[in-house]
C-alpha positions in Angstrom: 36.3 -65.4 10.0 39.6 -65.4 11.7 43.2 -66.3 10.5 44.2 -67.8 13.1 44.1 -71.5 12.4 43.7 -74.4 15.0 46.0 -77.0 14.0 46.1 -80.7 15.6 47.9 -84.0 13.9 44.7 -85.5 12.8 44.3 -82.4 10.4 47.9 -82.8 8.7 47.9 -86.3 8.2 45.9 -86.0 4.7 48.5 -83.6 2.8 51.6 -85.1 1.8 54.3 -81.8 1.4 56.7 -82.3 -1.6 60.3 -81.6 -0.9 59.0 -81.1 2.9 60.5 -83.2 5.6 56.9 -84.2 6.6 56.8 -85.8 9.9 59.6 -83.0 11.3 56.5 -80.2 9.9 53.8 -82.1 11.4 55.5 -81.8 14.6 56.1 -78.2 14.3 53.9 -76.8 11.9 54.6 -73.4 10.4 51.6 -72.1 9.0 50.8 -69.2 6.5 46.8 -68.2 6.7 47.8 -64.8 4.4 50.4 -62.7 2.4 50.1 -59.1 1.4 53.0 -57.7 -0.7 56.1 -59.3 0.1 55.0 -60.8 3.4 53.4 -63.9 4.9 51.6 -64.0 8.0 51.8 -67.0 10.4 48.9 -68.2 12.1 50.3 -66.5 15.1 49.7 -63.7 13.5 53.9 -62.5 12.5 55.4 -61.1 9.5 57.2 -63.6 7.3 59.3 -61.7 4.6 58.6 -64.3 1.0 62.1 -64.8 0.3 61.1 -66.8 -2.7 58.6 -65.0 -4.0 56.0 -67.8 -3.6 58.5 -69.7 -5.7 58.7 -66.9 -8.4 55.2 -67.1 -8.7 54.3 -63.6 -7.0 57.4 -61.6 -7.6 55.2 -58.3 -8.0 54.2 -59.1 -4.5 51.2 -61.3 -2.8 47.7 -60.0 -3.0 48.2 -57.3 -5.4 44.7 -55.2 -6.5 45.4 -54.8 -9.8 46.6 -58.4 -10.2 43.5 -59.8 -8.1 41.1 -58.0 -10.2 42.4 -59.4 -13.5 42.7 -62.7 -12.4 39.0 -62.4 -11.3 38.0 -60.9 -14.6 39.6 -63.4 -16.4 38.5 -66.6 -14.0 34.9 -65.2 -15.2 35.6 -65.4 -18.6 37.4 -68.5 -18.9 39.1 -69.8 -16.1 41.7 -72.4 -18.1 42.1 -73.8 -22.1 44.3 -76.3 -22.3 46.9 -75.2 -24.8 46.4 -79.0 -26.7 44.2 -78.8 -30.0 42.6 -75.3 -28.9 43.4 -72.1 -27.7 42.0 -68.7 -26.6 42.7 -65.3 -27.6 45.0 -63.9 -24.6 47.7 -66.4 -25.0 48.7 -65.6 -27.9 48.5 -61.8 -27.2 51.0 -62.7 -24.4 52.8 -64.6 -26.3 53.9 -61.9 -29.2 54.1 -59.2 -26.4 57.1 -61.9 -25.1 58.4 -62.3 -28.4 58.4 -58.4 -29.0 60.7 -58.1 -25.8 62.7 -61.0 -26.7 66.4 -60.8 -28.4 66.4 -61.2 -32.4 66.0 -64.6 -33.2 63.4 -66.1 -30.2 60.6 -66.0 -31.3 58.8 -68.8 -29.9 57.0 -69.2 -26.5 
């Protein structure tokens, strides 16, 4: 399958972009079909450097293999627990592992 991506208005009409000037993007589209490290790539096939980080969501870089494989080992396990009346196990290993490397004094997450 290829990245390149064939784009026409009838396929952009059904996604509404928050904090997008919507119409102005459906006229010019800029589209991202991948990222690796700290990179996009357009559907034209450039380099787009991440600026943002994905919106600090991927600041140790897109398309990591040690961070795809343990998302995929824990999307097998369990996938999501909503943190309202139940929990799971990790979460609150993450939490006192933030705690530990928190100043005196916060130690809530």
């Amino acid at each position: 399958m290829s990245n390149r991506l064939k784009v026409t208005p009838n396929d952009l009409s059904a996604f509404w972009m928050p904090f997008t000037a919507n119409r102005q993007f459906k006229q010019a589209p800029r589209m991202m079909v991948s990222a690796k490290d700290m990179h996009y790539t357009t559907s034209d096939g450039r380099k787009v450097l991440d600026g943002t980080a994905g919106l600090w969501c991927v600041n140790a870089g897109h398309c990591r293999p040690k961070i795809t494989e343990a998302i995929q080992h824990q999307a097998a396990e369990l996938d999501y627990a909503p943190a309202f009346q139940m929990g799971h196990p990790i979460v609150f290993e993450l939490a006192n592992r933030l705690v530990d490397l928190a100043p005196k004094g916060m130690d809530h997450v």
